[in-house]
N, C-alpha and C positions, 0 to 999 in steps of 0.2 A: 504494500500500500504506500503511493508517494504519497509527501506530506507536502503543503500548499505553501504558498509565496510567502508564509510569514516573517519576519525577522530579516530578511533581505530586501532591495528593492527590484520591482520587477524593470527587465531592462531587455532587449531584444536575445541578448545569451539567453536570459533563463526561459523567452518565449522558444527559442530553439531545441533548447534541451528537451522541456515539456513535449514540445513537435515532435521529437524526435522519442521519445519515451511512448508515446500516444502510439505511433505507429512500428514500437518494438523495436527497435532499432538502441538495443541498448547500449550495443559499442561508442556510435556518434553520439547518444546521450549522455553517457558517463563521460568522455572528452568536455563536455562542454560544463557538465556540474564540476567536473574536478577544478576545471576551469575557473570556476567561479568561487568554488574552495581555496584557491591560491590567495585570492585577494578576500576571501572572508573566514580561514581556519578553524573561528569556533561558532559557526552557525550551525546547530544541531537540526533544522531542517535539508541544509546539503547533505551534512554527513551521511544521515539515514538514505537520500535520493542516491549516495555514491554507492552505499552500502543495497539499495533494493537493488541497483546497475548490477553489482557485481553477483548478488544470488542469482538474477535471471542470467548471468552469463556462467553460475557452475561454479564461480570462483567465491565456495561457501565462507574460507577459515577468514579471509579479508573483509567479506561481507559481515563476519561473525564482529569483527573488530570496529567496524564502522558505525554500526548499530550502538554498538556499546557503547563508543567516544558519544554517540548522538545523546544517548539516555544518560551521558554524565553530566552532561549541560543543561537537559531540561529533563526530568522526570515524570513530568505530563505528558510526554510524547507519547500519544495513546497508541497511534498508528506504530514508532518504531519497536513497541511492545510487540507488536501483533509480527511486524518482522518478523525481529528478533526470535519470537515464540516457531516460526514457519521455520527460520533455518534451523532448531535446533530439532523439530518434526522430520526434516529432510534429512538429518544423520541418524536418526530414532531418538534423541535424546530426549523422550519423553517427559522423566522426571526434572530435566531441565527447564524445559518448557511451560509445566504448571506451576514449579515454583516461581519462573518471572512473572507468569501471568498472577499468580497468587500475590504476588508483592505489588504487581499494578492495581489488580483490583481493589486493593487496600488504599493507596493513594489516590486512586479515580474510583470508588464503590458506587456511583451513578451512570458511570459509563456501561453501557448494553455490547457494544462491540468486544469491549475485553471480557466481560462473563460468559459473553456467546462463543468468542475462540477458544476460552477454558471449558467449555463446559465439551467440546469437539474434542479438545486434546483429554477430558474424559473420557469421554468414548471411546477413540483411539486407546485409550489403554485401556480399556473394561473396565473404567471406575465407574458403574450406572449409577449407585446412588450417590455420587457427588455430581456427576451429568445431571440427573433428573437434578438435584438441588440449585443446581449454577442455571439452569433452563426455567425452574420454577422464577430465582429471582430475575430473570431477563423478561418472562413475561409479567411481575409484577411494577418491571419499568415502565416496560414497552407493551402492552396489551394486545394490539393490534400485531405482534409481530409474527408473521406465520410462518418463517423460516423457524425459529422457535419451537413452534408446534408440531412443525414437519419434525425435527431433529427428536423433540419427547415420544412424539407418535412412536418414531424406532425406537429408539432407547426401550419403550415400552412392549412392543413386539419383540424384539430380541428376549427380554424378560421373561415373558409370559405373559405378561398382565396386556390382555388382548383388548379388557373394555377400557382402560387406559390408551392404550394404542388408537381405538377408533374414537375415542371420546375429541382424541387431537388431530386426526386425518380429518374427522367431520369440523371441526374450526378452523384446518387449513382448505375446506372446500367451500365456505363462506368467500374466502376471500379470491378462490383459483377455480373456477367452474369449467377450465377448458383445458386439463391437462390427462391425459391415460392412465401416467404412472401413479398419479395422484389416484385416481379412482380403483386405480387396479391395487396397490397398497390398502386400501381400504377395505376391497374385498377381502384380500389375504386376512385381515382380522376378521372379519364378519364370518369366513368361514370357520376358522381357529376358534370362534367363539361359537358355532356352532348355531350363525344365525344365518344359515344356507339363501332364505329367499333374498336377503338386503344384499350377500353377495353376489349373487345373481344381478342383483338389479347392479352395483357397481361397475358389474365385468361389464354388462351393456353398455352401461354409460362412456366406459375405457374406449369400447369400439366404435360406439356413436361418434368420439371427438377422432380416432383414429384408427379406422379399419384396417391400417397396416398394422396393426400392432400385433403379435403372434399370439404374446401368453396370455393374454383375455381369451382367444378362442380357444387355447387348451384346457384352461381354468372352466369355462363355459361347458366343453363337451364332458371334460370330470363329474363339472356339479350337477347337468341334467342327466348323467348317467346312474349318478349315486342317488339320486331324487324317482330314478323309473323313466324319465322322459326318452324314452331311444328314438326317436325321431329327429329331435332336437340337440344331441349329443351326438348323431350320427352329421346332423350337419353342420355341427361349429368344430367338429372334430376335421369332417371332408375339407373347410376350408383354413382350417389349421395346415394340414399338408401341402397347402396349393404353397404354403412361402416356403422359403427359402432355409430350410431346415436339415438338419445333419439325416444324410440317409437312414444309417439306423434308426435314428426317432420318426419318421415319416415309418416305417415296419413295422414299429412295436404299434404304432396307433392304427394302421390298417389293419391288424391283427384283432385288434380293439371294435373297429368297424363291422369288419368281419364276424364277429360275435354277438353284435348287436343286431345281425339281420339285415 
């Protein structure tokens, strides 16, 4: 995450850099913030921009360093948290990772972006109940946030705790009415919970927004099979096969067909 024009002023270099960062181009970008590092060495907005240049280019342990000089100068630096937090993700340094973000969150406990990247590098490490806890307080900031909701819904599903899980798919479908994975995740609890006809209606909905989507018509001919419907199972199964699917599973499902009549 670059961090904005503050603390320097803006001048056609940093219009470049930016330009040039925009459009990926991290080589020419970092040339030009280092650039402007010469004539300004303890601005903790460059440092970090020198230091995101260098993680997008690979060049972790320099990135690792640049981060740091940033966050010595300014401690609020929410974003080079979040950096920082990524490069040390990118080596596995997991338990690195939550204690910076645990020490940010302690100086920014209002900020929603650092309990939301903490509560990810829970999950990444199977910490669920401190994920669900870091997720519960993100959405006691932010209310409306349904990335949030998306990440507890799993959290939740991974668990077990299935009406957890769609209690938060259905408040991310409030706000996301046109997405597949979204409805097709929702199914997956509805069934797990063993509330067959609402997955059913999900998997529909998945196909309605996206009739390319494969695993709604597999999910589909499963649940009208296990429900009795072989009519219906025989044809969300038939066009499960028409895509593009590994031979062997196209076999096992016609075999499947085959048995249904």
């Amino acid at each position: 995450m670059i961090t904005g024009n503050e603390g320097f002023m803006k001048d056609n270099t940093l219009d470049e850099a930016m330009g040039y960062f925009k459009k990926r181009d991290y080589d020419k970008a970092l040339e030009f913030f280092q650039k402007m590092l010469e004539q300004d060495p303890k601005n903790p907005h460059l440092l970090n921009n020198v230091g995101l240049c260098l993680s997008h280019e690979g060049q972790i342990s320099q990135a690792e360093e640049y981060f740091k000089k940033a966050l010595f100068l300014d401690e609020k630096l929410a974003e080079t948290y979040i950096n920082l937090a990524d490069v040390y993700y990118k080596q596995n340094r997991l338990w690195d990772a939550i204690d910076l973000l645990q020490g940010a969150v302690a100086i920014m406990p209002d900020n929603v972006a650092l309990r939301h990247y903490l509560a990810r590098i829970y999950i990444e490490d199977k910490r669920y109940d401190d994920a669900i806890d870091a997720l519960d307080s993100v959405l006691e900031l932010a209310p409306k946030n349904y990335d949030a909701n998306w990440d507890l819904g799993m959290v939740y599903f991974e668990t077990g705790d299935w009406a957890g899980a769609i209690a938060n798919f259905e408040e991310v479908l409030k706000y996301i009415e046109d997405n597949e994975l979204i409805f097709y995740q929702a199914a997956l609890a509805y069934e797990a919970n063993d509330e067959i006809d609402k997955a059913i209606s999900n998997h529909l909905k998945a196909v309605a927004v996206n009739d390319k989507f494969p695993l709604a018509y597999k999910r589909l001919g499963m649940l009208f099979m296990a429900r009795g419907d072989k009519d219906d199972a025989k044809e969300y199964f038939e066009e499960y096969i028409n895509f593009d699917v590994p031979q062997e599973e196209k076999d096992s499902i016609k075999k499947i067909i085959e048995r249904l009549g």
